[in-house]
C-alpha positions in Angstrom: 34.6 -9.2 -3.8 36.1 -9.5 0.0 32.2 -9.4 1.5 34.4 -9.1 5.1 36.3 -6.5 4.2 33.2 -4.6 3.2 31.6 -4.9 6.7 35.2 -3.1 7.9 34.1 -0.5 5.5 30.8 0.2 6.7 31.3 0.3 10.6 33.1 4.0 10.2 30.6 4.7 7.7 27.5 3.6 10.4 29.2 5.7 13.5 31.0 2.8 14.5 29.8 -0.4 16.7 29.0 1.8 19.6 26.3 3.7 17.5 24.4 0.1 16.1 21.4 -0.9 18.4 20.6 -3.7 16.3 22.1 -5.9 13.8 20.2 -8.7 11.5 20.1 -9.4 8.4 17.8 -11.5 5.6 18.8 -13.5 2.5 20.0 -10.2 0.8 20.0 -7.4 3.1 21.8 -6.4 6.6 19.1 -4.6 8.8 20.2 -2.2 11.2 18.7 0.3 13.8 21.4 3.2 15.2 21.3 5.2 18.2 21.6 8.0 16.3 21.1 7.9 12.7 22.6 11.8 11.8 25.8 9.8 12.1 25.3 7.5 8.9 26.3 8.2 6.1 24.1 6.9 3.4 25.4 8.3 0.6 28.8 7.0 1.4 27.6 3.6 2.3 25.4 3.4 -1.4 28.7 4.3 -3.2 30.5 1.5 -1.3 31.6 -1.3 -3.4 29.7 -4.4 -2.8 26.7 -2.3 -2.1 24.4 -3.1 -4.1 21.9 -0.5 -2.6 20.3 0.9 0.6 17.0 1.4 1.7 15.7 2.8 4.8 12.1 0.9 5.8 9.6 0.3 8.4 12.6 1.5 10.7 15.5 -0.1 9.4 18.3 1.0 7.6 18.8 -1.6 5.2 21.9 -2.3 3.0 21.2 -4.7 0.6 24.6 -6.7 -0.6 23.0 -9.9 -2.3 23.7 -13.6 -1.3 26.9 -13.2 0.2 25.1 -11.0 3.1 26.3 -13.2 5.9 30.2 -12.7 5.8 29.4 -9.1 6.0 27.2 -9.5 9.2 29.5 -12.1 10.7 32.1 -9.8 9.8 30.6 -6.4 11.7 29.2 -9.0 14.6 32.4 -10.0 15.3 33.6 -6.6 16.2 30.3 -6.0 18.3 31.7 -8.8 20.5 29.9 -11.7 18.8 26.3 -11.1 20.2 24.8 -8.5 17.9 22.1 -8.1 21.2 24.2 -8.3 24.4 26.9 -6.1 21.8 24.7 -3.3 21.1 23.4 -3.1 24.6 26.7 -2.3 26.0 27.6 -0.3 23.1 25.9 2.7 24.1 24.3 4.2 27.3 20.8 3.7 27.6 20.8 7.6 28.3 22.3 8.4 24.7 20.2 6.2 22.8 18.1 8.7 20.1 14.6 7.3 20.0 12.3 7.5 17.4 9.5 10.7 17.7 6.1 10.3 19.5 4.9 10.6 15.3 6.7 7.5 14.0 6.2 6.0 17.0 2.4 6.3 16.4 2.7 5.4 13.2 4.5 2.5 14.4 2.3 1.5 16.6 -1.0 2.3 14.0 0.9 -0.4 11.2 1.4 -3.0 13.2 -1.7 -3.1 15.0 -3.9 -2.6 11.6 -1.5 -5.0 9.3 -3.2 -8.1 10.4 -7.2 -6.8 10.4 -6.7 -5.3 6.9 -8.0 -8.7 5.1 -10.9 -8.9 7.6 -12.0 -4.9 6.9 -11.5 -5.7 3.1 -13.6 -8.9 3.5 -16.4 -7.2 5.5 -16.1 -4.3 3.3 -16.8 -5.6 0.0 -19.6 -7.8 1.4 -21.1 -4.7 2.0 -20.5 -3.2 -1.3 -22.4 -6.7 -2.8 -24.9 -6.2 -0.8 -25.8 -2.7 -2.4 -25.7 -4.0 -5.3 -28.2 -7.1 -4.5 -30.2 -4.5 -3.1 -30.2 -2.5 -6.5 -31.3 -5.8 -8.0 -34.4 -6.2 -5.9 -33.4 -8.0 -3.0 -35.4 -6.8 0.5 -33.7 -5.4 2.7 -36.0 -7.2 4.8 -35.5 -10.7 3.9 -33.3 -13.1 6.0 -30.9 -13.4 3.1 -30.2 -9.4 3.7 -30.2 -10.1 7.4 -27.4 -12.6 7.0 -25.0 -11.0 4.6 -25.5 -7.7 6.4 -24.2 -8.9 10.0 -21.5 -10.8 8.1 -20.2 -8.1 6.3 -20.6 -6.0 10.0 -19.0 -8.8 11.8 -15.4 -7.5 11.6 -16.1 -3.7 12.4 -18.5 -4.2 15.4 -15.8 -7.1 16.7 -12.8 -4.9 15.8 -11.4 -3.9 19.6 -10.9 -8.0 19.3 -9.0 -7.9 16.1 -7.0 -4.7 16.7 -5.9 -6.1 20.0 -4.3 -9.0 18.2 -2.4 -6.4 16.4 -1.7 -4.2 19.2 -0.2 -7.7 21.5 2.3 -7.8 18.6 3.3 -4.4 18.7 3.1 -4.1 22.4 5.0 -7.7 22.8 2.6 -9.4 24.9 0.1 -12.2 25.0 -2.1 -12.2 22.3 -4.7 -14.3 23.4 -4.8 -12.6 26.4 -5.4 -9.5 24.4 -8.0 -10.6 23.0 -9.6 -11.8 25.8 -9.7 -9.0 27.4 -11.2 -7.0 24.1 -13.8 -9.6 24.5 -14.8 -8.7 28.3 -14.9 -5.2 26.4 -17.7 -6.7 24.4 -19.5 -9.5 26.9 -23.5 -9.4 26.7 -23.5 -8.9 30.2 -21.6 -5.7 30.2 -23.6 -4.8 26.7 -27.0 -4.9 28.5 -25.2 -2.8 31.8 -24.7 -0.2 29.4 -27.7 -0.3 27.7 -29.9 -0.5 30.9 -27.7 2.8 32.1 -28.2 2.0 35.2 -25.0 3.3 37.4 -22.4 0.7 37.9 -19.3 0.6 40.3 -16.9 -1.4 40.5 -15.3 -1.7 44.4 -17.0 1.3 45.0 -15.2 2.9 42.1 -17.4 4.4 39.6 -17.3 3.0 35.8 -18.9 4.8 32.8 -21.0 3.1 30.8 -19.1 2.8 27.7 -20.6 0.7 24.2 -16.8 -0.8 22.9 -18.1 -1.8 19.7 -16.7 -1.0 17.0 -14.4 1.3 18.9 -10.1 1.7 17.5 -8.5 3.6 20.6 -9.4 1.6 23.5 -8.4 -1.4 23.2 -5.0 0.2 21.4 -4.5 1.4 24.7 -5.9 -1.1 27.0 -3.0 -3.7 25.7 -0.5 -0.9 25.6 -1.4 -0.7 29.5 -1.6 -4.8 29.8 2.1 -4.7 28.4 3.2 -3.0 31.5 1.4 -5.1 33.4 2.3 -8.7 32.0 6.2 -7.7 32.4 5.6 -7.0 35.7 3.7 -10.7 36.4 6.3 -12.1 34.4 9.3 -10.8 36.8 7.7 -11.3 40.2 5.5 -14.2 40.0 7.2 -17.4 41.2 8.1 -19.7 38.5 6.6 -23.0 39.6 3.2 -21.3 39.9 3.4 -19.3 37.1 1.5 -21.2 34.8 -1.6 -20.0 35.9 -1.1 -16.9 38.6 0.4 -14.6 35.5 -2.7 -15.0 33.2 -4.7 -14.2 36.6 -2.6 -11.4 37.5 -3.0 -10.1 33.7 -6.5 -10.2 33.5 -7.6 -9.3 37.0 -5.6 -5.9 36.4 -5.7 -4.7 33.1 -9.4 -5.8 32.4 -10.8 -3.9 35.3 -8.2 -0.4 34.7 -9.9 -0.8 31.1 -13.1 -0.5 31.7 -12.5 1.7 35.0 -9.8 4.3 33.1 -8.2 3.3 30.0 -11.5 2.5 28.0 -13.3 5.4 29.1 -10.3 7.8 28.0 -9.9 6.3 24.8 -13.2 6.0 23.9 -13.5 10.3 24.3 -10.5 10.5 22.1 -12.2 8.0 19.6 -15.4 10.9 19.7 -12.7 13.7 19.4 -11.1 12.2 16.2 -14.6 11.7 14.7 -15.7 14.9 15.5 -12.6 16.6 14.1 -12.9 14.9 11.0 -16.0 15.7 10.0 -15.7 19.5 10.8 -13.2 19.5 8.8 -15.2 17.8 6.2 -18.2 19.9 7.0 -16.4 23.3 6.1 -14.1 22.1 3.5 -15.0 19.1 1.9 -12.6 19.4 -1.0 -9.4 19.6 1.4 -8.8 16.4 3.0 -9.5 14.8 -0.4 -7.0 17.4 -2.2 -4.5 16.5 0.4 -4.8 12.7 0.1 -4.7 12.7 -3.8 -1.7 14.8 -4.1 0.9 13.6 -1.0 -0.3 9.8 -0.8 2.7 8.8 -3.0 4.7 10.8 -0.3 2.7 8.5 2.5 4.1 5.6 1.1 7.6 6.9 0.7 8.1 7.8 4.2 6.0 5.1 6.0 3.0 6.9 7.0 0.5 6.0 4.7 -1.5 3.9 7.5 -1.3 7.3 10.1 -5.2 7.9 8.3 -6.6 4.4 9.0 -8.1 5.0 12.6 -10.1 7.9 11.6 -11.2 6.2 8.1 -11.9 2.9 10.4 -13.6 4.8 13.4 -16.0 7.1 10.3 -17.1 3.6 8.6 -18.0 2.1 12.1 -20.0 4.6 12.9 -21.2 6.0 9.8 -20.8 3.5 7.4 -19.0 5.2 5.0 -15.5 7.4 4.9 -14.2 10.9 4.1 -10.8 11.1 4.8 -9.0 8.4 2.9 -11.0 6.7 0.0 -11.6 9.2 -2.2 -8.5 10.8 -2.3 -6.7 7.8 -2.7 -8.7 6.5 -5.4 -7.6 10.1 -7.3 -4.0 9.3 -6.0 -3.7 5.7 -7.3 -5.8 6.4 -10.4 -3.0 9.2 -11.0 -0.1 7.3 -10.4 -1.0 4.5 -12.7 -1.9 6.9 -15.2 1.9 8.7 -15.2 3.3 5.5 -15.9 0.8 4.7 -18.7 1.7 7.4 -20.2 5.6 6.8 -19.8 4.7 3.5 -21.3 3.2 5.3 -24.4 5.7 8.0 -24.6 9.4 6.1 -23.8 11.1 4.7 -26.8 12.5 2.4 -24.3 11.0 -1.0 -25.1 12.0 -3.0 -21.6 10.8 0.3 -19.5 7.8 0.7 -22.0 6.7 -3.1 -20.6 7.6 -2.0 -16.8 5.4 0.6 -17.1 2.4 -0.7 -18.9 2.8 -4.0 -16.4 2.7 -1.6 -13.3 0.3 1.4 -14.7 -2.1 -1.4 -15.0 -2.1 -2.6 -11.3 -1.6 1.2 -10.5 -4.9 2.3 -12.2 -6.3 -1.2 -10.3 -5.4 0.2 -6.8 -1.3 -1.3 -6.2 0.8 1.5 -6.5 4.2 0.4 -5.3 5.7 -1.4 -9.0 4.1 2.5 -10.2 6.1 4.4 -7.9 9.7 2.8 -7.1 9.8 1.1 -10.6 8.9 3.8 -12.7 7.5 7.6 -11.2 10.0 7.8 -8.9 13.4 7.6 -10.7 11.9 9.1 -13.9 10.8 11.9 -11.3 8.4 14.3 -13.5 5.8 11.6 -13.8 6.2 10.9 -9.6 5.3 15.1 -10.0 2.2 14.8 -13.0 0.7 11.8 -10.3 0.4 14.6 -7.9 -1.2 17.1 -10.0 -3.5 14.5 -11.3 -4.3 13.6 -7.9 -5.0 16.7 -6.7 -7.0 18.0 -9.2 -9.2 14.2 -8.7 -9.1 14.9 -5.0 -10.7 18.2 -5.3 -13.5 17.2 -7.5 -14.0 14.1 -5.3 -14.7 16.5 -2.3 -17.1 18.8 -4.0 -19.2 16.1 -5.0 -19.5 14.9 -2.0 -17.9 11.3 -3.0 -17.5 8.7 0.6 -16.5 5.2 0.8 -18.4 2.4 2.0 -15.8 -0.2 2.4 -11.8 -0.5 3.6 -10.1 -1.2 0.0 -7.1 -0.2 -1.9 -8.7 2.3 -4.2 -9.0 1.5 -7.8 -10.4 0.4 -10.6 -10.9 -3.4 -9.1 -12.4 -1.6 -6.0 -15.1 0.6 -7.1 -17.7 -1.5 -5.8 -16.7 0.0 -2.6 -18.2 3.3 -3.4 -21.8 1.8 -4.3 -23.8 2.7 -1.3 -27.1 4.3 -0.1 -26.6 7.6 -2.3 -27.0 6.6 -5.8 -25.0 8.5 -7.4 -21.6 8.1 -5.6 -20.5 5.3 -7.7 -21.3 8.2 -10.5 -19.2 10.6 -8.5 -16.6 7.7 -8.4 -16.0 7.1 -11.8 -16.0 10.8 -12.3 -13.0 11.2 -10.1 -11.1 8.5 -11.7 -11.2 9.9 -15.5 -10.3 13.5 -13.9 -7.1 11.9 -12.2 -6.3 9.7 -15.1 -6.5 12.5 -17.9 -5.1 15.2 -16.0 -1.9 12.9 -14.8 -1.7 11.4 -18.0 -1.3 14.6 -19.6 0.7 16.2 -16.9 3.6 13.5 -17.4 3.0 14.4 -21.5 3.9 18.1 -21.0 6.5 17.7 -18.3 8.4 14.9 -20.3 11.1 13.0 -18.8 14.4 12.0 -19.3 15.0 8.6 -20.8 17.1 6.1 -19.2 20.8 6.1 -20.3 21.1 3.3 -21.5 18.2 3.2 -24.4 20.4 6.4 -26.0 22.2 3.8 -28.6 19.5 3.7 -31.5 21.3 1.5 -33.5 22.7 -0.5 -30.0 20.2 -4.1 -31.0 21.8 -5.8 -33.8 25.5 -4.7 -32.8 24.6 -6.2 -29.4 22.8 -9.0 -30.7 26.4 -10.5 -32.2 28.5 -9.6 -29.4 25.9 -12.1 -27.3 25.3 -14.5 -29.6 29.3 -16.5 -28.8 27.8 -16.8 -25.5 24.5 -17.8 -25.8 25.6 -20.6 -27.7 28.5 -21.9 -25.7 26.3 -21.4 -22.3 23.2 -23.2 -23.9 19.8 -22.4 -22.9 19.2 -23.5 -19.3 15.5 -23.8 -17.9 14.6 -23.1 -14.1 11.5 -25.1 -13.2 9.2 -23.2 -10.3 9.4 -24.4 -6.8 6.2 -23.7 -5.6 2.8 -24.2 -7.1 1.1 -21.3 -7.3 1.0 -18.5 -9.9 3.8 -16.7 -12.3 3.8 -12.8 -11.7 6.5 -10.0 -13.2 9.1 -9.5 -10.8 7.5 -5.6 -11.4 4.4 -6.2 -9.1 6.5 -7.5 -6.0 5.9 -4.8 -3.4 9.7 -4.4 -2.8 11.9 -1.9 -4.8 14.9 -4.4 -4.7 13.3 -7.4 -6.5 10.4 -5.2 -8.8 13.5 -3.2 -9.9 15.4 -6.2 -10.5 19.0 -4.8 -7.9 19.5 -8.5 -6.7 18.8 -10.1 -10.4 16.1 -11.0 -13.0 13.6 -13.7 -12.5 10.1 -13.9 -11.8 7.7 -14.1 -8.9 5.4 -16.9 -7.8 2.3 -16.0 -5.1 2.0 -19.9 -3.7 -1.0 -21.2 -3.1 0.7 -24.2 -1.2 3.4 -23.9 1.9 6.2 -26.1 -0.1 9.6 -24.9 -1.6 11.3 -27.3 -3.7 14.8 -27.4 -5.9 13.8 -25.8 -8.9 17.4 -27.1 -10.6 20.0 -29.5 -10.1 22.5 -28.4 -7.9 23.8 -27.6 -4.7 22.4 -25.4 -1.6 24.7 -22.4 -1.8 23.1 -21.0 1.4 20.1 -21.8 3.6 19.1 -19.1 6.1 18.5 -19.9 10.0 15.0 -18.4 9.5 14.5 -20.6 6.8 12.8 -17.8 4.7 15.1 -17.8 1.5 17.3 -20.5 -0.1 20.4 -20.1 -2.5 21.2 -22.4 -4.8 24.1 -23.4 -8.0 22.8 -24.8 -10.7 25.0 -27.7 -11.9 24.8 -25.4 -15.4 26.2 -22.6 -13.9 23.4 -20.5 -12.6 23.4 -18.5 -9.2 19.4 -18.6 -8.1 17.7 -17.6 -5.0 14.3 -18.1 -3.5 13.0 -15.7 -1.1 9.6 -16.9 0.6 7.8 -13.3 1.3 8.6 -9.6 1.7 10.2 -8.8 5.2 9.7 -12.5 6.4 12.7 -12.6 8.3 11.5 -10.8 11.0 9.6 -13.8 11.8 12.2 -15.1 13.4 12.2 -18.9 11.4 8.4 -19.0 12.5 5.8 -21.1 10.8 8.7 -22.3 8.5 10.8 -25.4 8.1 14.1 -27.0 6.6 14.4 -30.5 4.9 17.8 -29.5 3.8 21.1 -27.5 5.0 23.8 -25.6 3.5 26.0 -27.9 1.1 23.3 -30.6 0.0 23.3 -31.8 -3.3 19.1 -31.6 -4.3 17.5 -32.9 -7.2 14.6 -30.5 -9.2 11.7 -31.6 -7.0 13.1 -32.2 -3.7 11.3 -30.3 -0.9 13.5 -27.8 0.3 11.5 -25.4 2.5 7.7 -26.0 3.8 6.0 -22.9 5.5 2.5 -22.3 7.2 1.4 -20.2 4.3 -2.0 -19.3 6.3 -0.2 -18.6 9.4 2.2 -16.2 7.7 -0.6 -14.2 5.9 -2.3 -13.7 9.0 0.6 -12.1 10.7 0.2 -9.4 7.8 3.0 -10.7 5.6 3.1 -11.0 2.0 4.0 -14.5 0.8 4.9 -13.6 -2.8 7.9 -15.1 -3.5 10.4 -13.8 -5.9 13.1 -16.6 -7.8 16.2 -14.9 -8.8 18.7 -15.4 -11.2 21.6 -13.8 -9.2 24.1 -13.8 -11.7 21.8 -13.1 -14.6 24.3 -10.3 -15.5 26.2 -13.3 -17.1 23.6 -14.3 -19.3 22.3 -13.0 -22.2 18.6 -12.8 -21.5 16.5 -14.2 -18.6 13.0 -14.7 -20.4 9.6 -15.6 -17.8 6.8 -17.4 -17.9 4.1 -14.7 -15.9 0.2 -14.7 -15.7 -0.2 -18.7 -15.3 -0.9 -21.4 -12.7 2.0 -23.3 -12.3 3.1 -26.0 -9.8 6.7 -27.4 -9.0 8.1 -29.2 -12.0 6.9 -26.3 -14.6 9.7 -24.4 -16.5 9.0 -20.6 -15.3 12.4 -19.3 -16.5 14.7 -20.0 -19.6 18.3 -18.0 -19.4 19.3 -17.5 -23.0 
């Protein structure tokens, strides 16, 4: 395949250089943004050859082309002038450029900034959820022990303008700690006792309202959005030999002082506007926003908006402690999902999508629903439908009964704790809703049927195929791939990716590290090590094609928190240390570090068996090609 001659192909097919705005590209994947994306083509591009598929995420266009990725975007760079940056920014007046609506940009704006918090919501969450539970046991809810686990399992809601601004800096592009430092003025004793003394207070004469920040979402969003504005401007005009400390002066003298004057006060009357919409709405038709949830979450997560609910579900638990508007209908949605691919699983004939399904209805029906949707539901279709009904019939039950959730948690099975709270029987109510959604889907996808996958058609197709194999099997030989992490196995089905769970780039297996190392899981040679050091090709000296790709949409950290020990062309030894990465670092920036290991050109091979569901550490055989 001429990988340059396919980047000729796709510039007419993108609207030309003029129409890219921005040109990267992973270990697998070219990642563009357009001007004006009604001038792709993406059905054109997906029948290209040498297209392996495209997918359109988090903004991107994606085109995923496999290891050979970088003479295709050397290839279109090259006619953008050789700076994919300065290229684009010429390519097209500023004027023309299409910019995304004030929705996505919300919903932009709402993923980054919560990404990074959701661990610390979840922590404080389930804490809570225990603590029910210990309560229900006989604990006081006046003993010190109580005391303790109650204002650590508060800790992360009544501090969250000081997380969320974290999230917001990113998003925003400025100063993180100053962010946060800032949120924490929002939060200072001293202006905690102003407000509860409610005595007036002025600030140069100019009147400030007396505001309580914690706990609060919109604010602080705001706030930094403001101290964006205002750090570009200290950045351009403050001289550069005393900029070291006059731009965190000019930052925080400014923006701290038009937050709690203006920005803080405005947002924290939206914050009260939201919470008071949502539970009118909830007031005089409890069953709706459940309803809504269980049936078009799936849809959420298709298009990118499934985090446009998380202020108001955040905001409700702060102040109420408990939610209306997304736990309960997305424990009826994910119950259902899992529930259509279970009952693929027991229908299909198919014996390789029978164990997709069962692997991914099971961590469906747990509260993961992305190996349940792109894997199975959604190019079977029908079943993607049956979730819906079985989710909408959960979500209206759900709302009748009045079911809330205590705690921020992926809904499932493995979550219920989060609906154990001060109303006894709302774990009851819980339970309820998940056997509604789980029969009513299951037997939804029954009815509906589906249509099996071509190429299970040949009945009699294992023995004939077996043969035809076997001559190759034998003169290949069995080859083993060791893991190069240490960590633990998992199917290539529960990655949250459609390109690896659906196996597009190659079979293999997953590993989620538990240590920040990558080394050579064969003998061989580096076939291609990436500048942001995130993924790493390798040859086998036995003829295998294998690559390594440390997390899901790492590359857009730029080569941070990561490290090579080896380049393009070396000759490594299993066990030689490749990669090392700040595997702490990278989680808290809200990326997955689940790392698939491919077999590229498994298509050669007769089978590609894995070792899944164990501890394993570098050195282990995790994958035997047949």
């Amino acid at each position: 395949m001429d990988y340059k001659k396919l980047g000729m192909d796709l510039i007419p097919l993108v609207g030309g250089v003029e129409n890219i705005s921005k040109l990267t590209h992973c270990a697998t994947r070219l990642r563009m943004e357009f001007h004006d994306r009604d001038k792709v083509d993406a059905a054109a591009i997906q029948n290209t050859p040498g297209v392996i598929s495209v997918v359109e995420q988090g903004g991107q266009f994606q085109v995923v082309i496999g290891n050979d990725v970088p003479v295709t975007y050397r290839a279109i760079l090259n006619e953008m002038g050789g700076d994919a940056a300065a290229a684009s920014a010429k390519s097209a007046p500023a004027a023309e450029e299409k910019k995304p609506g004030i929705i996505n940009r919300i919903i932009s704006v709402i993923s980054t900034t919560f990404t990074p918090v959701i661990p610390a919501l979840i922590g404080g969450g389930m804490i809570k959820a225990v603590l029910s539970i210990l309560v229900l046991c006989g604990l006081s809810d006046s003993s010190s022990t109580y005391t303790i686990l109650n204002f650590i399992s508060d800790a992360a809601f009544y501090f969250m303008p000081v997380l969320l601004a974290y999230g917001a800096a990113i998003k925003f592009e400025c100063n993180p700690v100053l962010a946060m430092t800032m949120a924490c003025a929002l939060l200072h004793p001293t202006w905690s006792g102003l407000v509860g003394a409610g005595e007036a207070v002025t600030f140069f004469g100019i009147p400030v309202s007396l505001v309580d920040y914690s706990y609060s979402v919109i604010p602080i969003i705001l706030s930094i959005w403001i101290m964006s504005y205002v750090e570009k401007f200290a950045e351009k005009y403050t001289p550069s030999f005393i900029k070291f400390f006059l731009k965190p002066l000019i930052i925080l003298f400014i923006s701290t002082p038009i937050a709690l004057v203006l920005v803080g006060p405005f947002g924290s009357f939206l914050n009260t506007l939201v919470e008071t919409g949502a539970n009118v709405i909830y007031e005089r038709a409890s069953w709706l926003l459940p309803m809504l949830m269980g049936a078009f979450q799936p849809f959420l997560v298709l298009t990118g908006t499934a985090w446009a609910m998380t202020p108001i579900a955040t905001v409700q638990i702060s102040a109420m402690g408990y939610e209306v508007v997304n736990g309960p209908g997305m424990l009826a949605s994910n119950i259902a999902m899992g529930a259509a691919t279970l009952a693929v699983a027991f229908k299909t004939r198919n014996s390789q999508l029978r164990q997709l399904a069962l692997s991914s209805g099971f961590t469906g029906v747990m509260g993961i629903t992305e190996p349940c949707l792109y894997g199975v539901n959604l190019k079977l279709k029908t079943p993607f439908i049956a979730s819906m009904i079985g989710g909408a019939i959960g979500g209206v039950y759900a709302g009748f009964s009045g079911l809330v959730r205590y705690a921020f948690v992926s809904p499932g099975l493995a979550a219920l704790p989060a609906f154990i709270g001060e109303n006894p029987m709302n774990i009851v109510h819980a339970i309820i809703t998940c056997v509604i959604s789980f029969v009513a889907a299951f037997v939804a996808t029954l009815i509906l049927g589906f249509k099996e996958p071509e190429e299970t058609a040949p009945a009699a197709a294992p023995a004939p195929k077996a043969k035809e194999e076997a001559p190759k099997a034998v003169t290949a030989g069995d080859k083993t791939v060791v893991s190069p992490l240490q960590g633990k196995t998992v199917p290539l089905s529960e990655v949250n990716d459609a390109v690896f769970s659906q196996k597009v780039l190659g079979d293999g297996v997953a590993v989620q590290p538990t240590e920040g190392k990558v080394c050579a899981p064969v003998d061989g040679v580096i076939s291609s090590l990436f500048d942001t050091c995130h993924a790493v090709g390798l040859e086998s000296d036995d003829g295998l094609e294998l690559l390594i790709h440390v997390g899901i949409d790492t590359v857009n950290l730029q080569g941070r928190h990561f490290k090579a020990h080896a380049k393009t062309g070396d000759r490594v030894k299993k066990g030689d240390v490749l990669i090392t990465f700040d595997l702490e670092a990278i989680k808290n920036e809200g990326y997955d570090t689940i790392t698939p290991v491919l077999v590229s050109n498994s298509d050669d091979f007769s089978a590609v068996e894995a070792v899944t569901g164990r501890d394993v550490k570098p050195g282990d055989v995790i994958l035997t090609v047949r």
